[in-house]
Backbone atoms as SQL, in Angstrom:
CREATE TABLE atoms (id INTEGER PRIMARY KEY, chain TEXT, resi INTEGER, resn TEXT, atom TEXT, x REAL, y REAL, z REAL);
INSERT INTO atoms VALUES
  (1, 'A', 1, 'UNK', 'N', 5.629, 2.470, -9.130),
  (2, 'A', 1, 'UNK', 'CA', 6.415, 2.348, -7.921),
  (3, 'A', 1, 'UNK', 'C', 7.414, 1.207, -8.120),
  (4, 'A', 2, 'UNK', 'N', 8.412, 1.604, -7.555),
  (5, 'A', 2, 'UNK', 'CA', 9.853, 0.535, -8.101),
  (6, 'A', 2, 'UNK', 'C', 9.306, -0.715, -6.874),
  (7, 'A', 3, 'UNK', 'N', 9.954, -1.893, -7.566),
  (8, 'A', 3, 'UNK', 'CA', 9.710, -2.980, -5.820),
  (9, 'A', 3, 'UNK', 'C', 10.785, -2.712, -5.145),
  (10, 'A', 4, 'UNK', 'N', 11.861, -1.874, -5.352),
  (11, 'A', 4, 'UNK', 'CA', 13.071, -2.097, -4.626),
  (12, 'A', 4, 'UNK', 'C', 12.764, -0.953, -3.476),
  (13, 'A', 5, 'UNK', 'N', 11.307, 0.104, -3.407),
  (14, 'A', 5, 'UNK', 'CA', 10.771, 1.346, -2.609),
  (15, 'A', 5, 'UNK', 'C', 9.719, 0.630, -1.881),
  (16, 'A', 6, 'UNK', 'N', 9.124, -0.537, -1.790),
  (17, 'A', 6, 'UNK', 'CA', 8.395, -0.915, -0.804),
  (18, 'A', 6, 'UNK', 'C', 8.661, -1.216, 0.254),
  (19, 'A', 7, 'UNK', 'N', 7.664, -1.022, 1.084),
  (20, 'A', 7, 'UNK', 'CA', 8.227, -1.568, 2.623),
  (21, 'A', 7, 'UNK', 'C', 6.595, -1.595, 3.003),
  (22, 'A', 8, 'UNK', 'N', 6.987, -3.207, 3.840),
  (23, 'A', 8, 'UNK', 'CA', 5.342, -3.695, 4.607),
  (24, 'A', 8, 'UNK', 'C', 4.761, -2.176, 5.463),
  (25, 'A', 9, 'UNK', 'N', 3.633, -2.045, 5.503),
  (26, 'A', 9, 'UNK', 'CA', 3.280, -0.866, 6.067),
  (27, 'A', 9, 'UNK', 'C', 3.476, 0.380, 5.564),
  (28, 'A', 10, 'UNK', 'N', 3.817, 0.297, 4.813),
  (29, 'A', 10, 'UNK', 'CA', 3.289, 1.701, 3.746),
  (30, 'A', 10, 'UNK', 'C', 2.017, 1.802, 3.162),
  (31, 'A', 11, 'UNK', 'N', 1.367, 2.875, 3.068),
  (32, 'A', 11, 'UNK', 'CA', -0.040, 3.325, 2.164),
  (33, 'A', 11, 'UNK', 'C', 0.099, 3.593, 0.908),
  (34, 'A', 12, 'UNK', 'N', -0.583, 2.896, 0.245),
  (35, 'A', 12, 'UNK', 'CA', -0.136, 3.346, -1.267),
  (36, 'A', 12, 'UNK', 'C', -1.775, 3.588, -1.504),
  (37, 'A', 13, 'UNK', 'N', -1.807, 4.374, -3.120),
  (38, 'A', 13, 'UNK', 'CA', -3.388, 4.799, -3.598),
  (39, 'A', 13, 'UNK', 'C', -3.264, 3.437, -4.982),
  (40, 'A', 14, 'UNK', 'N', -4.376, 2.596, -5.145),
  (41, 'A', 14, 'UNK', 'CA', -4.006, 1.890, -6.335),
  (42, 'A', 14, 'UNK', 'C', -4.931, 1.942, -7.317),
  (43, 'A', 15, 'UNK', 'N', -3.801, 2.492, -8.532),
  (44, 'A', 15, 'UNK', 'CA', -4.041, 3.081, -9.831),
  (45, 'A', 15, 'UNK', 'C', -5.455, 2.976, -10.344),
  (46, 'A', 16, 'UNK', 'N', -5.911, 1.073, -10.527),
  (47, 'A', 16, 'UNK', 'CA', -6.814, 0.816, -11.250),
  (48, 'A', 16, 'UNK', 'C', -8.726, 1.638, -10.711),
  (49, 'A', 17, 'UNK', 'N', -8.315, 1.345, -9.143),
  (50, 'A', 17, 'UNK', 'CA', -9.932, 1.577, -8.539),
  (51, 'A', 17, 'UNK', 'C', -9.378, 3.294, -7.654),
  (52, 'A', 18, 'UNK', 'N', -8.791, 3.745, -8.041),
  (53, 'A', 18, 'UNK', 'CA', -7.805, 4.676, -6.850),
  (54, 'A', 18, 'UNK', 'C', -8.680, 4.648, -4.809),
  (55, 'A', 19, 'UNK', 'N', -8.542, 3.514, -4.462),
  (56, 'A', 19, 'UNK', 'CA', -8.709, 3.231, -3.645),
  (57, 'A', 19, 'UNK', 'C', -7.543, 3.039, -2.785),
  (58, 'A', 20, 'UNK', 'N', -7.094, 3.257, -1.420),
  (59, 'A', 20, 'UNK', 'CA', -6.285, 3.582, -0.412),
  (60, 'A', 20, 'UNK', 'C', -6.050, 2.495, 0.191),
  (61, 'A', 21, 'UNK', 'N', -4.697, 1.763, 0.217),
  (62, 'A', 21, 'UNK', 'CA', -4.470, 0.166, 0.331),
  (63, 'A', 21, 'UNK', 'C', -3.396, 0.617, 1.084),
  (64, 'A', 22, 'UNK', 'N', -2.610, -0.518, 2.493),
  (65, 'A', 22, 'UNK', 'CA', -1.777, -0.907, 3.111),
  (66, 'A', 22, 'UNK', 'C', -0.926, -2.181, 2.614),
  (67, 'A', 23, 'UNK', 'N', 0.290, -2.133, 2.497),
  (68, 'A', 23, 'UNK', 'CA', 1.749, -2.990, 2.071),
  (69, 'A', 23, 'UNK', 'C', 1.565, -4.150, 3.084),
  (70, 'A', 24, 'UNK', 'N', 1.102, -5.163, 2.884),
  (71, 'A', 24, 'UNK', 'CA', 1.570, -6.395, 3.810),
  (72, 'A', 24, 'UNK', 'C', 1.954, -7.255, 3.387),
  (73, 'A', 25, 'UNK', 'N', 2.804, -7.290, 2.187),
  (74, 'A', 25, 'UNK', 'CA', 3.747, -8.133, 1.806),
  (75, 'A', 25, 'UNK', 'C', 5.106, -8.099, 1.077),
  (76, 'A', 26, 'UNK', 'N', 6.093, -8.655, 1.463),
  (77, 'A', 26, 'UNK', 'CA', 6.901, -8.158, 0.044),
  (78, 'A', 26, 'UNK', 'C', 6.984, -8.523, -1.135),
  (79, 'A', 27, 'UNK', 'N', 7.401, -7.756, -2.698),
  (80, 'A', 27, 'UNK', 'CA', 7.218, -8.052, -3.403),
  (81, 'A', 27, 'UNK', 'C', 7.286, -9.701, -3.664),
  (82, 'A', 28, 'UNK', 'N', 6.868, -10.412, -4.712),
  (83, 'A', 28, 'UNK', 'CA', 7.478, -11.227, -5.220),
  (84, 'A', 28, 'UNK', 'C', 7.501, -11.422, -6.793),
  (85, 'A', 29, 'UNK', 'N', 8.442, -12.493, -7.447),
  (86, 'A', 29, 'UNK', 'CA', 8.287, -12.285, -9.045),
  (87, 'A', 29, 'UNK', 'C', 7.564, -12.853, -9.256),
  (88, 'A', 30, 'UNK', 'N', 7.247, -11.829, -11.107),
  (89, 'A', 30, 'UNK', 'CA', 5.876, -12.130, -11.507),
  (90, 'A', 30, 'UNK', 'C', 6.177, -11.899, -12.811),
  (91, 'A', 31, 'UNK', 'N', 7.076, -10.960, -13.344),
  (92, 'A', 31, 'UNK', 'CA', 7.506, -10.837, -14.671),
  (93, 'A', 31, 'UNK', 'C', 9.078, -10.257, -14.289),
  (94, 'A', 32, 'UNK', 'N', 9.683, -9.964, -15.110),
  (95, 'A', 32, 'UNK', 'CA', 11.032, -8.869, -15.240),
  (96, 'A', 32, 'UNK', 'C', 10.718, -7.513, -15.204),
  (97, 'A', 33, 'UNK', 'N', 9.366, -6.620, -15.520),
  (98, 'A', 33, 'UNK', 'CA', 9.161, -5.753, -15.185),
  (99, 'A', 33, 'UNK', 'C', 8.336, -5.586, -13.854),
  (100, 'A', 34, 'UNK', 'N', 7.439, -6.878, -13.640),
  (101, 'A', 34, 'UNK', 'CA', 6.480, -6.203, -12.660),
  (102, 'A', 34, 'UNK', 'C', 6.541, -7.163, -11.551),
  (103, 'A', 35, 'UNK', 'N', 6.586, -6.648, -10.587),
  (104, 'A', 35, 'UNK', 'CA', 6.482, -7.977, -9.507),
  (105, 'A', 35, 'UNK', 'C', 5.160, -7.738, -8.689),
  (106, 'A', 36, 'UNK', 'N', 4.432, -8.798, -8.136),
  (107, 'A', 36, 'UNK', 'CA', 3.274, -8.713, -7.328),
  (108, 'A', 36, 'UNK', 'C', 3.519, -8.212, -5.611),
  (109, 'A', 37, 'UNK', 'N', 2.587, -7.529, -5.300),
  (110, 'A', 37, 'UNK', 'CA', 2.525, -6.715, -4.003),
  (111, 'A', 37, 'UNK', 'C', 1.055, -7.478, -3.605),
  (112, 'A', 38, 'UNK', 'N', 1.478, -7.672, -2.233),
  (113, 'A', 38, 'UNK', 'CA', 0.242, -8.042, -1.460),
  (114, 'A', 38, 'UNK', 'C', -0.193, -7.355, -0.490),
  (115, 'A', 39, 'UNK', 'N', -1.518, -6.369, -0.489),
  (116, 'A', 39, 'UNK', 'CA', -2.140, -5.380, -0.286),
  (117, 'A', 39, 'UNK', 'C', -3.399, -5.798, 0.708),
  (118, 'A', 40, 'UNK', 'N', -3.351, -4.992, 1.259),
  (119, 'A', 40, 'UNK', 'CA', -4.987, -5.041, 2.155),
  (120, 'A', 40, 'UNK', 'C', -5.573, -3.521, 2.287),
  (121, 'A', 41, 'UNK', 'N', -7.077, -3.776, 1.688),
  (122, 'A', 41, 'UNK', 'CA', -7.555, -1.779, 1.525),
  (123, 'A', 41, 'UNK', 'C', -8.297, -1.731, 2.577),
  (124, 'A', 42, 'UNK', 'N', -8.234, -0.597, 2.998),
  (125, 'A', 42, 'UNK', 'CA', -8.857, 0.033, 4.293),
  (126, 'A', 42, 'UNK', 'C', -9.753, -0.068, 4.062),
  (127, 'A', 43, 'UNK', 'N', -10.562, -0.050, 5.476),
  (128, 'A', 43, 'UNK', 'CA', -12.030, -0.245, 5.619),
  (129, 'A', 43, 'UNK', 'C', -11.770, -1.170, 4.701),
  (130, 'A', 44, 'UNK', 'N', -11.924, -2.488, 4.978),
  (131, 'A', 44, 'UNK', 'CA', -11.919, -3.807, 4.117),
  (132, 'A', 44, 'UNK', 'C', -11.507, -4.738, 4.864),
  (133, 'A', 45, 'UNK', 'N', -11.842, -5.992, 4.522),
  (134, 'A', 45, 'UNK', 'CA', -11.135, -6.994, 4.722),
  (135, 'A', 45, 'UNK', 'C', -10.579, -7.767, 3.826),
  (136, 'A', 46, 'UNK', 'N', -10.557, -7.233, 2.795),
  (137, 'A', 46, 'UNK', 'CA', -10.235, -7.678, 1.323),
  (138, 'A', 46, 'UNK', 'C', -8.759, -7.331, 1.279),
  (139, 'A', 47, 'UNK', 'N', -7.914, -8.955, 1.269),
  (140, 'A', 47, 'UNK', 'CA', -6.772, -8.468, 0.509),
  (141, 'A', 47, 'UNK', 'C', -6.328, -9.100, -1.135),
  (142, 'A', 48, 'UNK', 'N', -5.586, -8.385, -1.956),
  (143, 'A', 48, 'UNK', 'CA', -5.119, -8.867, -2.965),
  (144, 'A', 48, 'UNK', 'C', -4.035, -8.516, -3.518),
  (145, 'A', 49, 'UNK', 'N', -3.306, -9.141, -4.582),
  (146, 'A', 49, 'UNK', 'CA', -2.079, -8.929, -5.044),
  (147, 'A', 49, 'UNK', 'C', -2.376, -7.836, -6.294),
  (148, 'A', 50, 'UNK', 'N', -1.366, -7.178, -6.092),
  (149, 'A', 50, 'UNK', 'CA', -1.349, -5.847, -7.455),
  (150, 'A', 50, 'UNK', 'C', 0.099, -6.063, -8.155),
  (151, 'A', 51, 'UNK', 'N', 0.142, -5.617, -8.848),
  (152, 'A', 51, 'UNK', 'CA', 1.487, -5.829, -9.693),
  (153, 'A', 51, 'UNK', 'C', 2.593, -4.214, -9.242),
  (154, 'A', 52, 'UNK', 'N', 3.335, -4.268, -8.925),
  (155, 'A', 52, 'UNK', 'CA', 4.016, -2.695, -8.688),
  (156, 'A', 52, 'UNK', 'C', 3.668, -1.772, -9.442),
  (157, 'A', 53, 'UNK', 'N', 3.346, -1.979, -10.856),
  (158, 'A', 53, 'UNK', 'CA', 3.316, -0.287, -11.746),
  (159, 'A', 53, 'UNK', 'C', 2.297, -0.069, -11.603),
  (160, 'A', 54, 'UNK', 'N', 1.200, -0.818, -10.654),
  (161, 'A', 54, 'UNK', 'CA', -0.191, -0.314, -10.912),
  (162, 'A', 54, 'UNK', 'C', -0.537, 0.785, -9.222),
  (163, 'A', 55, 'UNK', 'N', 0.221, 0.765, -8.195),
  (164, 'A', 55, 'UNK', 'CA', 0.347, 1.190, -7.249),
  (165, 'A', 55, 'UNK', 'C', 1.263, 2.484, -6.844),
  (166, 'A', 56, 'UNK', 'N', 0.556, 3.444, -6.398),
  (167, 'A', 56, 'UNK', 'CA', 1.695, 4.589, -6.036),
  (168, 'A', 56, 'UNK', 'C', 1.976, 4.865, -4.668),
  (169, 'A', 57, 'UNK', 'N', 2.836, 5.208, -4.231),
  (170, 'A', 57, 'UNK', 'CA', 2.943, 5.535, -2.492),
  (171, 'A', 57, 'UNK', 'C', 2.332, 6.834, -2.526),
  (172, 'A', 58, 'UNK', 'N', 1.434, 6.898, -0.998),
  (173, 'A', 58, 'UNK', 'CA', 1.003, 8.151, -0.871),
  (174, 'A', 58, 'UNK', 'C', 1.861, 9.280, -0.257),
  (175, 'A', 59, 'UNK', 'N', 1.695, 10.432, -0.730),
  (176, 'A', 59, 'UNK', 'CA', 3.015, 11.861, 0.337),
  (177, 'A', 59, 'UNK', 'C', 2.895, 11.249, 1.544),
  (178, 'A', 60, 'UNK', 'N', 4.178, 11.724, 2.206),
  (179, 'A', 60, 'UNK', 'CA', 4.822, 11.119, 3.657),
  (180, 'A', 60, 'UNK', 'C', 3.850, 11.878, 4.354),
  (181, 'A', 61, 'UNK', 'N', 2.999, 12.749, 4.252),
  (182, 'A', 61, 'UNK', 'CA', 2.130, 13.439, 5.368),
  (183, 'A', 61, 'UNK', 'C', 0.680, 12.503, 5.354),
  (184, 'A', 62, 'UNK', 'N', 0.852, 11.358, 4.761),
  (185, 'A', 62, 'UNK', 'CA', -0.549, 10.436, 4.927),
  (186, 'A', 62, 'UNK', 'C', 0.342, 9.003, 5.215),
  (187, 'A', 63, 'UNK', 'N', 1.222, 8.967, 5.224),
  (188, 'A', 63, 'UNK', 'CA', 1.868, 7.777, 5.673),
  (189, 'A', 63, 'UNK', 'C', 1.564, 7.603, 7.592),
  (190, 'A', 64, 'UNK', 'N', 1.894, 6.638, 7.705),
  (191, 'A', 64, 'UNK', 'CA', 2.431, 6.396, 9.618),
  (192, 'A', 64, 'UNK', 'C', 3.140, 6.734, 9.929),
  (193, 'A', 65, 'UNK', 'N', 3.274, 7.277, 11.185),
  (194, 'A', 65, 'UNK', 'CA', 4.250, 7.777, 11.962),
  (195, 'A', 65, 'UNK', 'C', 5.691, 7.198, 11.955),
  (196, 'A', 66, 'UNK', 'N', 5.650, 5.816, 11.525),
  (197, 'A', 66, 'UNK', 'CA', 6.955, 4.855, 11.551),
  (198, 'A', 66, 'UNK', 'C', 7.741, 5.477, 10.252),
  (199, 'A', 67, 'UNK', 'N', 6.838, 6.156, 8.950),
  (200, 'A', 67, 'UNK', 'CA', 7.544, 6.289, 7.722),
  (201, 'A', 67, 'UNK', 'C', 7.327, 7.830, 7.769),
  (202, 'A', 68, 'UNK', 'N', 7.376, 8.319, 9.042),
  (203, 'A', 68, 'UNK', 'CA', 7.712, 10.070, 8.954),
  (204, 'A', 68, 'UNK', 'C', 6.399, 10.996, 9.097),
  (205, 'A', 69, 'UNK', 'N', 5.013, 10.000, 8.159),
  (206, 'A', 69, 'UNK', 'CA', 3.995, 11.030, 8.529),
  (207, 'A', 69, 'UNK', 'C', 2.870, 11.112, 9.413),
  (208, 'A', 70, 'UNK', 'N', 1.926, 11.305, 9.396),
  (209, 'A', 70, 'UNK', 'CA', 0.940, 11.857, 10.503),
  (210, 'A', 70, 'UNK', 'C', 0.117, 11.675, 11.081),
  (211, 'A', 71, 'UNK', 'N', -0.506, 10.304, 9.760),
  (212, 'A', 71, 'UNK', 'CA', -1.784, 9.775, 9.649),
  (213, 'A', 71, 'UNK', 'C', -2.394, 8.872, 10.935),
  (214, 'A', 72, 'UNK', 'N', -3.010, 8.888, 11.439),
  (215, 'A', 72, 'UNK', 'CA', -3.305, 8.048, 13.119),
  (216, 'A', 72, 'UNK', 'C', -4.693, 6.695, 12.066),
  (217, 'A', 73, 'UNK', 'N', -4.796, 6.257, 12.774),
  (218, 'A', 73, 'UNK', 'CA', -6.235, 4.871, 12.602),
  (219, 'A', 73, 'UNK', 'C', -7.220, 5.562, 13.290),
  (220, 'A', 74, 'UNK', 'N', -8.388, 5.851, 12.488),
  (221, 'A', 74, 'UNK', 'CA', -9.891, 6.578, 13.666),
  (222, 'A', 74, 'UNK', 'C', -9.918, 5.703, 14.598),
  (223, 'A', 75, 'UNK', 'N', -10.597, 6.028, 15.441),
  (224, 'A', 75, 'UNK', 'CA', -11.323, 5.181, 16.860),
  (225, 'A', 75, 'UNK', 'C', -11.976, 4.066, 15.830),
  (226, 'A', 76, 'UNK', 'N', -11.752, 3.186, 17.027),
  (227, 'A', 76, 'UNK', 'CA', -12.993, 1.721, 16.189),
  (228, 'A', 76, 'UNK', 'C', -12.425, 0.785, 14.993),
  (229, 'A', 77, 'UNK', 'N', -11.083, 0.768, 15.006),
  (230, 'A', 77, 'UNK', 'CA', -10.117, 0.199, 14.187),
  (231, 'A', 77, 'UNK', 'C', -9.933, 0.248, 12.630),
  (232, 'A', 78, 'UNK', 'N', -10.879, 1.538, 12.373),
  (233, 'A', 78, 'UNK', 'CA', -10.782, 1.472, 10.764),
  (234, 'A', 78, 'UNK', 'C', -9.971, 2.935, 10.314),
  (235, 'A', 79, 'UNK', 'N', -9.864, 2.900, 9.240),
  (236, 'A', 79, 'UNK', 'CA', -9.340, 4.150, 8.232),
  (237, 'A', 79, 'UNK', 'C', -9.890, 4.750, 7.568),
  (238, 'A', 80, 'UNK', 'N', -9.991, 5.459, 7.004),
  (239, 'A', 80, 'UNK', 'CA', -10.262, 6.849, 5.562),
  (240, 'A', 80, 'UNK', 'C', -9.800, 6.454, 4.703);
């Protein structure tokens, strides 16, 4: 995923654990190829930094309503 395609609040799947993470930060540098993303995974309270090539955005039909797709938060404040 390019850093110049992120945006806070996007869902991305990440590569290493393919576990289902939310964008809450913007990039910052970290190399010339990779810059760090600061992530928080659902159902979690765990956040951490990933490097961009290790993260993919998920299809716009699992995104939020703000980025076009569909996906709602279950009752009880957690996610899938």
């Amino acid at each position: 995923m390019l850093a110049k395609d992120i945006q806070i609040g996007q869902r991305v799947r990440v590569i290493p654990n393919g576990m289902t993470a939310l964008i809450v930060g913007r990039p910052e540098y970290y190399s010339p190829n990779a810059q760090l993303v600061r992530i928080k995974y659902e159902d979690s309270t765990r956040y951490e930094f990933m490097i961009n090539p290790l993260i993919e955005l998920l299809p716009q039909v699992d995104q939020y309503p703000a980025f076009g797709g569909t996906h709602q938060r279950k009752q009880g404040g957690t996610d899938v």
